[in-house]
C-alpha positions in Angstrom: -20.4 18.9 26.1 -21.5 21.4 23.6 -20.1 22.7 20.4 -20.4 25.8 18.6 -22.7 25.1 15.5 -21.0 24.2 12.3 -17.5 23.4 14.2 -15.8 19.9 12.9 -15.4 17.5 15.7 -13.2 14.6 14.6 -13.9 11.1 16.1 -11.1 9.3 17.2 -12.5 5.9 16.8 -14.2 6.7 13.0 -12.2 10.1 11.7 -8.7 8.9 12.4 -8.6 5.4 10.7 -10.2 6.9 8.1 -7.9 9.8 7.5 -4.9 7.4 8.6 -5.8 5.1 5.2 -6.2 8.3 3.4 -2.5 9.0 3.9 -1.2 5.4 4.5 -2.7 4.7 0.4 -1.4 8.1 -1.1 -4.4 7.5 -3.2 -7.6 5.6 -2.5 -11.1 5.2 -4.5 -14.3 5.9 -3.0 -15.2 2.4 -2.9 -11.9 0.9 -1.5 -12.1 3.5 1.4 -15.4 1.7 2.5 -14.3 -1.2 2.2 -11.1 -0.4 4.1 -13.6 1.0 7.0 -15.6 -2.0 6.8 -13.1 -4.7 6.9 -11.3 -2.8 9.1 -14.9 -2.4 11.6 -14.6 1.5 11.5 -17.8 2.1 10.1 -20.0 -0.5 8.6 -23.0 1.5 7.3 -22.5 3.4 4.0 -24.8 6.3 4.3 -22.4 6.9 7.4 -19.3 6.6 5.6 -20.7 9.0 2.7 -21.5 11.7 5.5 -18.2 11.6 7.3 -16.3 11.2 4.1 -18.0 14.6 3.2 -17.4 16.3 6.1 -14.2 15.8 5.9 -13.6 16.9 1.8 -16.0 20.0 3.0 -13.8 21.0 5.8 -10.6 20.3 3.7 -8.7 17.4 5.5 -9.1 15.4 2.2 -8.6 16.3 -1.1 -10.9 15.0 -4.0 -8.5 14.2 -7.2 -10.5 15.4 -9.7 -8.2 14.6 -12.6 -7.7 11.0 -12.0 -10.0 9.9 -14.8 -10.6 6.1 -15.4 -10.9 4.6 -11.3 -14.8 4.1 -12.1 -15.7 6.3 -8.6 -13.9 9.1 -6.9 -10.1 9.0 -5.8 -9.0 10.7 -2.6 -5.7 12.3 -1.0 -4.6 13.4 2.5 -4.1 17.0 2.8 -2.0 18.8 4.8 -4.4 19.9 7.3 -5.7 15.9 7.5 -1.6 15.5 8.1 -1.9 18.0 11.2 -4.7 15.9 12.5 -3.2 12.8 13.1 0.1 14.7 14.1 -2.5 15.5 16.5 -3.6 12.0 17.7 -0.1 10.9 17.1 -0.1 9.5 13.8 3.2 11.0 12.8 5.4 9.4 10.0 8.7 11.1 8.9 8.4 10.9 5.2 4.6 12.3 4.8 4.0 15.2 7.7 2.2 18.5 8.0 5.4 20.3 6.9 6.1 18.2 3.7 6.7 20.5 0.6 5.2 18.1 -1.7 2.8 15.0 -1.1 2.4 11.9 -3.5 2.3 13.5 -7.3 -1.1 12.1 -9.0 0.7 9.9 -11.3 1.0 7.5 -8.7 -2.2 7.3 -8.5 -3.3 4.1 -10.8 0.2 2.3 -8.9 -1.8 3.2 -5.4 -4.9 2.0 -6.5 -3.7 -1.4 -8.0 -1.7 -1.8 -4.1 -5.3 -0.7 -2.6 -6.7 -3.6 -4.6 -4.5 -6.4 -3.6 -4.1 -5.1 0.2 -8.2 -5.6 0.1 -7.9 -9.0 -1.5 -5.7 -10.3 1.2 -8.1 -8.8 4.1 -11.3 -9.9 2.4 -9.5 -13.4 2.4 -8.6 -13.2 6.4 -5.2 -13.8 5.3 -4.1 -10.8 6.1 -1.9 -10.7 9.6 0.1 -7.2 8.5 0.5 -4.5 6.1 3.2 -2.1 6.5 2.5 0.7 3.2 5.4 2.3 1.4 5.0 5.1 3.7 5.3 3.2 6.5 8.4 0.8 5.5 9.8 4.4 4.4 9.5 5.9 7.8 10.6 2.9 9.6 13.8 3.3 7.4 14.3 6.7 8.3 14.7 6.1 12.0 15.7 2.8 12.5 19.2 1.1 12.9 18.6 -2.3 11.2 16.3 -0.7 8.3 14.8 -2.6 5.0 17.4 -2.2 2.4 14.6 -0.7 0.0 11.8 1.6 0.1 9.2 -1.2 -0.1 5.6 -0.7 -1.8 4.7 -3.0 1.1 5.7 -5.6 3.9 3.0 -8.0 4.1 2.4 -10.6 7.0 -0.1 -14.1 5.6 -1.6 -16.4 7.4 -0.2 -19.3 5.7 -2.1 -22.5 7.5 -1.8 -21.3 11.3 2.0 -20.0 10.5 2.6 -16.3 9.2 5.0 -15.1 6.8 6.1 -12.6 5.8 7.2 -10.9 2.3 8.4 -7.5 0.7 5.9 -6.8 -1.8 7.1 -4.5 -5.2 5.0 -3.3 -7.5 6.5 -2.5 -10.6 4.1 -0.6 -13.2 6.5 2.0 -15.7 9.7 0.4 -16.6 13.0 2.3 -15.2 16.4 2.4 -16.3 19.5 0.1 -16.3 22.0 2.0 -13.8 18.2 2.1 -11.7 17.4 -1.5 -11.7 21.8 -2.5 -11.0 20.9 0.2 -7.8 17.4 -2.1 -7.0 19.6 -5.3 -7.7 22.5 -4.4 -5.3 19.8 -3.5 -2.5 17.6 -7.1 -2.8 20.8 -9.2 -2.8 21.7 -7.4 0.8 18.4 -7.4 1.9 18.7 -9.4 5.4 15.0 -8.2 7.1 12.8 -9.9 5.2 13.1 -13.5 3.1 10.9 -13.1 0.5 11.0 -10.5 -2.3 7.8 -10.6 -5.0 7.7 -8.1 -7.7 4.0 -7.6 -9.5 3.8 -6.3 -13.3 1.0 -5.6 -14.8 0.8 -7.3 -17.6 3.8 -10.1 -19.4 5.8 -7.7 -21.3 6.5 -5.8 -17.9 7.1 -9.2 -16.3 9.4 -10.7 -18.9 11.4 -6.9 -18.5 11.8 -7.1 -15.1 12.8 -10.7 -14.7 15.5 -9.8 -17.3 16.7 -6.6 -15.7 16.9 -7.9 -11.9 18.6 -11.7 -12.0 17.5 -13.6 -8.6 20.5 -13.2 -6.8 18.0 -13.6 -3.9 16.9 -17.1 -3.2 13.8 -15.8 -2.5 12.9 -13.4 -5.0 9.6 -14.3 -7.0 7.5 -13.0 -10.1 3.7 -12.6 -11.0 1.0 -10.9 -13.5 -0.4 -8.3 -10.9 -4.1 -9.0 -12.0 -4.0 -12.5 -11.5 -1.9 -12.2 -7.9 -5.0 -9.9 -6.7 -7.4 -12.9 -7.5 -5.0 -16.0 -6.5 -3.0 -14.9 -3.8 -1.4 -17.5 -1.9 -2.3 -19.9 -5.1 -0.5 -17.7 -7.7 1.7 -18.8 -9.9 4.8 -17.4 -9.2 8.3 -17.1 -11.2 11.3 -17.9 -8.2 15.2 -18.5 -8.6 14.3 -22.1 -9.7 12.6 -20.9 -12.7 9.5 -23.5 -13.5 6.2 -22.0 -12.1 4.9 -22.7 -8.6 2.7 -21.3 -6.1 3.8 -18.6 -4.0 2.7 -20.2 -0.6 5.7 -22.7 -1.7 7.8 -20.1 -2.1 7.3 -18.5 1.3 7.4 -21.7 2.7 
């Protein structure tokens, strides 16, 4: 079949997981987008991955964010015409669509990109056996009868031994206020889809804040340094209900 010269033609089998990521991330560095592509075996050569990412900033289905300053390489966002897309190829999700009035603001960037890192740590490790993104958890709780009681940064399957299991995964980075952490407090302790709750900080005075703001009501419900999560995983240290340190695998088992 022939095209007219200079028309886009969108691969369904390289263009769609790419521009799905693009969404599924809010925000996503150059070199975590690769990776995602690689890991994911969508495209394993780089120069190819440079041209079709450029294609696709060129013919404006992803934006470049050109005042995220600090992320060491180029950070990326869906646009609304990338939405339309995979509306297209049936990638629809309730909360992020062609017809939203506003996408992700770009101070969520840096929170995106420190999720990015940690969802790439776990697939790097073949650990990985799920990841449902905040925009995916959200959507499933728009239309579902037996939702998550929060809007979750993450639901994460592990491969723990030949077992999975599965956790809500919260990324706290800015600190909020009391009446919103009593609202976050009364959600966990009636959350009944998921077992395990673990909140990231990203560094101990965020930690220490949090752990004082949201008491483990939920047996489950588990602490950690973000930074040192991304490298340990399973074998992180964790703060649970019982207080002394352990590693999170115990804690999901």
């Amino acid at each position: 079949m022939r095209y007219a010269k200079g028309s886009l033609v969108l691969s369904a089998e390289r263009d769609i997981p790419l521009l799905r990521q693009v969404r599924n991330s809010k925000f996503v560095s150059h070199i975590q987008l690769f990776e995602y592509m690689k890991l994911g075996g969508f495209d394993r050569s780089r120069n190819s991955f440079n041209w079709r990412l450029k294609r696709l900033v060129t013919s404006g289905h992803v934006n470049v964010c050109s005042n995220v300053v600090g992320a060491g390489c180029a950070v990326y966002q869906i646009t609304r015409a990338g939405i339309a897309v995979l509306e297209h190829h049936g990638e629809y999700t309730t909360v992020i669509h062609s017809r939203t009035e506003h996408l992700p603001h770009l101070s969520q960037a840096f929170h995106a990109l420190e999720l990015n890192a940690v969802h790439l740590a776990f697939a790097r490790k073949n650990l990985l056996a799920g990841w449902l993104s905040e925009i995916e958890v959200a959507s499933f709780n728009s239309i579902s009868q037996t939702p998550y009681r929060k809007d979750y940064d993450a639901i994460v399957d592990v491969w723990v031994g030949s077992a999975t299991k599965r956790f809500a995964l919260e990324y706290e980075r800015t600190p909020k206020n009391q009446k919103d952490y009593r609202t976050i407090q009364d959600a966990l302790q009636s959350e009944t889809q998921v077992d395990c709750i673990l909140y990231l900080a990203p560094n101990t005075e965020m930690l220490i804040r949090l752990m004082q703001q949201i008491k483990p009501g939920h047996q489950n419900l588990a602490f950690a340094d973000a930074r040192a999560f991304a490298t340990d995983l399973l074998d992180t240290q964790v703060l649970s209900v019982e207080g002394e340190p352990l590693p999170f695998r115990s804690v999901l088992h």
